[in-house]
BADOMI-278860 format. One line per field, with one value per atom (N, C-alpha, C): residue number from 1; x, y, z. Coordinates in pm, whole numbers, plus 50000, padded with zeros to 5 digits. Layout:
N
tise c(NUM:...)
c1 c(X:...)
c2 c(Y:...)
c3 c(Z:...)
//
This chain:
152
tise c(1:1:1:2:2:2:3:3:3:4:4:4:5:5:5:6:6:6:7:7:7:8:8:8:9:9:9:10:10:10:11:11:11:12:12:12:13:13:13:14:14:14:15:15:15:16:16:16:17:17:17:18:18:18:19:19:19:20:20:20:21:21:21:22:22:22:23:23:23:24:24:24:25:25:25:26:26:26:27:27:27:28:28:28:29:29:29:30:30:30:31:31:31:32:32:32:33:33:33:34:34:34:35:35:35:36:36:36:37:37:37:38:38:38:39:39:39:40:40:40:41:41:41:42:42:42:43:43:43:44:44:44:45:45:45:46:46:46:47:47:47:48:48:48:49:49:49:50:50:50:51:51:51:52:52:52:53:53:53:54:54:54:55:55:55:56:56:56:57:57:57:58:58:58:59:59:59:60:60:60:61:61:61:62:62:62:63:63:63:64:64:64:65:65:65:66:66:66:67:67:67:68:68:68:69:69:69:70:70:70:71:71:71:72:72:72:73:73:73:74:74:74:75:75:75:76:76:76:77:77:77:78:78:78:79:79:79:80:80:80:81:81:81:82:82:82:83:83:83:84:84:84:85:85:85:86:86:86:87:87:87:88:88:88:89:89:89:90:90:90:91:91:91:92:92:92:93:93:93:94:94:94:95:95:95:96:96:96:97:97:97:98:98:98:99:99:99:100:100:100:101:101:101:102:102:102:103:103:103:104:104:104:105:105:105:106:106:106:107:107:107:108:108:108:109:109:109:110:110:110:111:111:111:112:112:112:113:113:113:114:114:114:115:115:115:116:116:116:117:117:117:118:118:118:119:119:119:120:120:120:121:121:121:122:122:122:123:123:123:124:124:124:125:125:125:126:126:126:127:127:127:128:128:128:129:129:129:130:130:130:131:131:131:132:132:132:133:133:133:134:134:134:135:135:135:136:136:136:137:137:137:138:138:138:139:139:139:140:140:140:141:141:141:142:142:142:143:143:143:144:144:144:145:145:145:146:146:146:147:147:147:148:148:148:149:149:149:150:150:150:151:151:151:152:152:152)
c1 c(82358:82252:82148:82017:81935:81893:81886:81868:81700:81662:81515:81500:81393:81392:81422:81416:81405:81587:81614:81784:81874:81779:81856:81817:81748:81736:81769:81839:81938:82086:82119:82236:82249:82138:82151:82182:82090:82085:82230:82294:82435:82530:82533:82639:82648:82504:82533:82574:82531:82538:82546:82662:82653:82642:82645:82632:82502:82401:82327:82247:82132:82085:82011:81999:81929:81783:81718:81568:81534:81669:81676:81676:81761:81749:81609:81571:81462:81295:81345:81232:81206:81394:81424:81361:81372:81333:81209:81148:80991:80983:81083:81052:81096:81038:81059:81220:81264:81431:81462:81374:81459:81450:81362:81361:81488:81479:81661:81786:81770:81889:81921:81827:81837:81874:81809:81878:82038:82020:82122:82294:82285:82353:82354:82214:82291:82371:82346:82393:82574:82601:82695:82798:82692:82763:82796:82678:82738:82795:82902:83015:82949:82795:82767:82792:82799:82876:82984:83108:83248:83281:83250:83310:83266:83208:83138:83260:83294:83366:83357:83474:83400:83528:83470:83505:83600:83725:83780:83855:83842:83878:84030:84096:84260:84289:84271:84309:84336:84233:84216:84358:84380:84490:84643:84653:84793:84779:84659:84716:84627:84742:84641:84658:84755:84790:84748:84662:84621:84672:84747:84793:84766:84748:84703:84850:84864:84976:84980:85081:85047:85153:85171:85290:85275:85427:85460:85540:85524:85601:85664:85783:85925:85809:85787:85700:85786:85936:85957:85983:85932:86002:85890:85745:85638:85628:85792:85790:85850:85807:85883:85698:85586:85436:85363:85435:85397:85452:85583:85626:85615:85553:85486:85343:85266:85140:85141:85250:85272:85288:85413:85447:85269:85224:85096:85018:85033:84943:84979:85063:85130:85188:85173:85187:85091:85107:84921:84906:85007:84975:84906:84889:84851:84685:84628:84475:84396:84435:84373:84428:84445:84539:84416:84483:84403:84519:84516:84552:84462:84548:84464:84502:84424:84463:84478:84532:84580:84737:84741:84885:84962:84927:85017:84938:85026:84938:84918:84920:84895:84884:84729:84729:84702:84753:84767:84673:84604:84565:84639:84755:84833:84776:84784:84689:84839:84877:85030:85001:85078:85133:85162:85308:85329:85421:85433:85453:85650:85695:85847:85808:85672:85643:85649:85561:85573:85680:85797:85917:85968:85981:86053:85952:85837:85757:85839:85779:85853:86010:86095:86191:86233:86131:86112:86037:85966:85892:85967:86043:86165:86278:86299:86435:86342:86215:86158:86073:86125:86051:86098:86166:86254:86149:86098:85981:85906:85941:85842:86013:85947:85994:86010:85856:85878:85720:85719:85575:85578:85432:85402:85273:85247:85227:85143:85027:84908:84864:84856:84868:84709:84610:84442:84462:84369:84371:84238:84170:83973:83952:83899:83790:83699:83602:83496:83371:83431:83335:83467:83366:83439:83337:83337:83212:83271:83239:83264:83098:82995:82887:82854:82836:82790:82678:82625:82466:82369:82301:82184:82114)
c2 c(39525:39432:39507:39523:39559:39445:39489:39467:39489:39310:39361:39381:39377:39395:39294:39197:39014:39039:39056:39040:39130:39273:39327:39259:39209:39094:39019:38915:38844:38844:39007:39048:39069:39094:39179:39081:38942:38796:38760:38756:38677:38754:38865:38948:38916:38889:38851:38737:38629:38493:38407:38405:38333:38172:38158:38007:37910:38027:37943:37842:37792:37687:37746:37723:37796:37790:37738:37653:37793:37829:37944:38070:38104:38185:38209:38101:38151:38209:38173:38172:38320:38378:38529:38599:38597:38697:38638:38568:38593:38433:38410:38292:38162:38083:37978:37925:37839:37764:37764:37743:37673:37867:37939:38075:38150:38133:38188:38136:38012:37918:38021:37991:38076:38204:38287:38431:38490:38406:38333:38346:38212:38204:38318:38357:38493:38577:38631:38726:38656:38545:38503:38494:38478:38499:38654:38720:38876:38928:38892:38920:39034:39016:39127:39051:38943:38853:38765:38832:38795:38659:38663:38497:38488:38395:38351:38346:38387:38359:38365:38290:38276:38384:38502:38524:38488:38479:38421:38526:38437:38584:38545:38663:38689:38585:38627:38580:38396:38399:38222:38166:38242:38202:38264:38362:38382:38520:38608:38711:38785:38856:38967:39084:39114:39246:39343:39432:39480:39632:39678:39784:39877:39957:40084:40144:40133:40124:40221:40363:40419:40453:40441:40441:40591:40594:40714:40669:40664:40677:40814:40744:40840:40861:40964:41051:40962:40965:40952:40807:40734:40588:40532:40559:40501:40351:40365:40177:40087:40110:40025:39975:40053:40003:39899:39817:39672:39584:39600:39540:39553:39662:39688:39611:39661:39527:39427:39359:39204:39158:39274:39240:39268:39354:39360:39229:39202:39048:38945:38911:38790:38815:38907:38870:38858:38731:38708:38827:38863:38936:39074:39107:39220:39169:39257:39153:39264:39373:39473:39639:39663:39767:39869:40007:40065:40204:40232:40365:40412:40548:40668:40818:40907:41052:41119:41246:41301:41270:41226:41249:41160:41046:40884:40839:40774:40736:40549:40505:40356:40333:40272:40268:40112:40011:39852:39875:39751:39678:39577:39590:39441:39374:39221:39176:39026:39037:38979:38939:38864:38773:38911:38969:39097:39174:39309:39421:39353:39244:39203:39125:39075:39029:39126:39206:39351:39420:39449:39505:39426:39297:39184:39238:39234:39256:39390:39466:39604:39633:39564:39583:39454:39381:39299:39419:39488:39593:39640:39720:39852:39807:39667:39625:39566:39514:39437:39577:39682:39806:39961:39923:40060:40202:40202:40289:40375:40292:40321:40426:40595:40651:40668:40634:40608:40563:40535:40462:40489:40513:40526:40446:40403:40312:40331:40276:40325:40164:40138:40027:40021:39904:39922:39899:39981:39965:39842:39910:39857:39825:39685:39720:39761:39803:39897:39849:39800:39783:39661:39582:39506:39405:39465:39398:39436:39372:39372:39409:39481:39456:39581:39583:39688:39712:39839:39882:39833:39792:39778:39827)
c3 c(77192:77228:77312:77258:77359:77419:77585:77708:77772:77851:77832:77978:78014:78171:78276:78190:78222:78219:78121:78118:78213:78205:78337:78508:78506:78631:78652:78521:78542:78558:78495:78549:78619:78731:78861:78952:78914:78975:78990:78868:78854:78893:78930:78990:79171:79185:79365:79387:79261:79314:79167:79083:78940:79004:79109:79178:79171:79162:79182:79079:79087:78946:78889:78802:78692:78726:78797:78848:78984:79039:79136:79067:78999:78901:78887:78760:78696:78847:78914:79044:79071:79060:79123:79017:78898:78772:78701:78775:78651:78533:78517:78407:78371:78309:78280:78347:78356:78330:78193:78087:77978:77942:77935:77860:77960:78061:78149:78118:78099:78080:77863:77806:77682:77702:77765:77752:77843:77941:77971:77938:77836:77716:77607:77588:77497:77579:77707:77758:77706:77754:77767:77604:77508:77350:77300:77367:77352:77420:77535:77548:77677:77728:77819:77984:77975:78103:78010:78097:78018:78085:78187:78301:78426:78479:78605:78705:78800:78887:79014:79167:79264:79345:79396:79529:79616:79657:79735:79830:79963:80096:80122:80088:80034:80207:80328:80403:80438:80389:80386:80293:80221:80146:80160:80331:80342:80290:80236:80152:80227:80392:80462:80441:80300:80327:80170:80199:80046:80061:79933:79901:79736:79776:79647:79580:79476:79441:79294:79332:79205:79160:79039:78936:78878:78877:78751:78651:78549:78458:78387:78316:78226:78114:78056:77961:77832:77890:77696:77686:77765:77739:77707:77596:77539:77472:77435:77390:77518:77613:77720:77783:77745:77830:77791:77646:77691:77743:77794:77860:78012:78084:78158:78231:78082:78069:78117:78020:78023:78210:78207:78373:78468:78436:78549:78523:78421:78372:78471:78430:78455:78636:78684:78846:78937:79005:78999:79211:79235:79351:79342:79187:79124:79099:79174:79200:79044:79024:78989:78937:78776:78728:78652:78649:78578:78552:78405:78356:78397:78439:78504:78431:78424:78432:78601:78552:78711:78748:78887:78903:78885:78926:78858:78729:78704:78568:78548:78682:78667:78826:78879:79002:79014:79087:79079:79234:79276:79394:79420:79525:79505:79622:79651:79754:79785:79894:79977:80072:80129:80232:80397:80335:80448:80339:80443:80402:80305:80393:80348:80186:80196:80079:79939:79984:79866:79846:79944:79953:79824:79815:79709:79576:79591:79463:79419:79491:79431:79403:79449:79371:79256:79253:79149:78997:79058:78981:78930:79013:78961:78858:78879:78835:78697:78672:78505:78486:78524:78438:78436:78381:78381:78328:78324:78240:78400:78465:78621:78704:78720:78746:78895:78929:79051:79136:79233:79300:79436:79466:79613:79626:79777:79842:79946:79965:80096:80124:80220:80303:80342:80291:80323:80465:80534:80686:80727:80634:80684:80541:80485:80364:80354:80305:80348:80282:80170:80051:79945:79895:79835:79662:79585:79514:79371:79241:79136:79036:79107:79080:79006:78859:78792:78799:78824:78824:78742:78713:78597:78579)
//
């Protein structure tokens, strides 16, 4: 999909604030409501904004403790990593996964209650994934930076 200048301003718009009305919107980037509210929606059919979502501060909800979390896996156990998957899916304390190259090869953001909370996760880990050779653990001290905001 080419991208016009109008559309990269509305991505830029909806990444700080998908909250606001479309009447605000259109104010920030130059045009009409009904021509924003339209391009809008395309952005939204071509799959270049996947889902509007809101922000929420882990603390407010019991969850003060965020950890970097990097996996190694057994080289020869290749049919055991969707079941792996599935497990990073489906645990919702797992805020954030990514295959990596270099020295681990799966680094998680887990986001908890306390450090006794993750102790249970992780050997909840070890015991539904045999594939995981082994994992280490860095405890966030400070957030520093916190944003989901791709450049435009």
């Amino acid at each position: 999909m080419e991208l016009t200048g109008h559309d990269r301003a509305i991505l830029r718009e909806m990444q700080r604030d998908a909250g606001q009305t479309i009447g605000e919107l259109a104010d920030k980037v130059g045009l009409s409501p009904s021509s924003t509210q339209r391009r809008l929606q395309r952005l939204r059919d071509e799959k270049v904004i996947l889902r509007d979502v809101s922000i929420v501060e882990p603390r407010s909800l019991g969850a003060s403790v965020t950890l970097l979390v990097e996996l190694e896996l057994e080289r020869d156990r290749p049919e055991l990593l969707p079941s792996l998957h599935h497990w990073i899916s489906r645990t919702p304390d797992v805020q954030q996964a990514w295959c990596l190259t270099g020295r681990g090869d799966y680094t998680l953001v887990v986001v908890t209650a306390s450090i006794d909370t993750f102790d249970v996760l992780a050997d909840r880990m070890m015991a539904d994934n045999p594939n995981i050779r082994k994992f280490t653990t860095s405890v966030v001290l400070k957030q520093l930076k916190r944003s989901l905001e791709v450049p435009v």
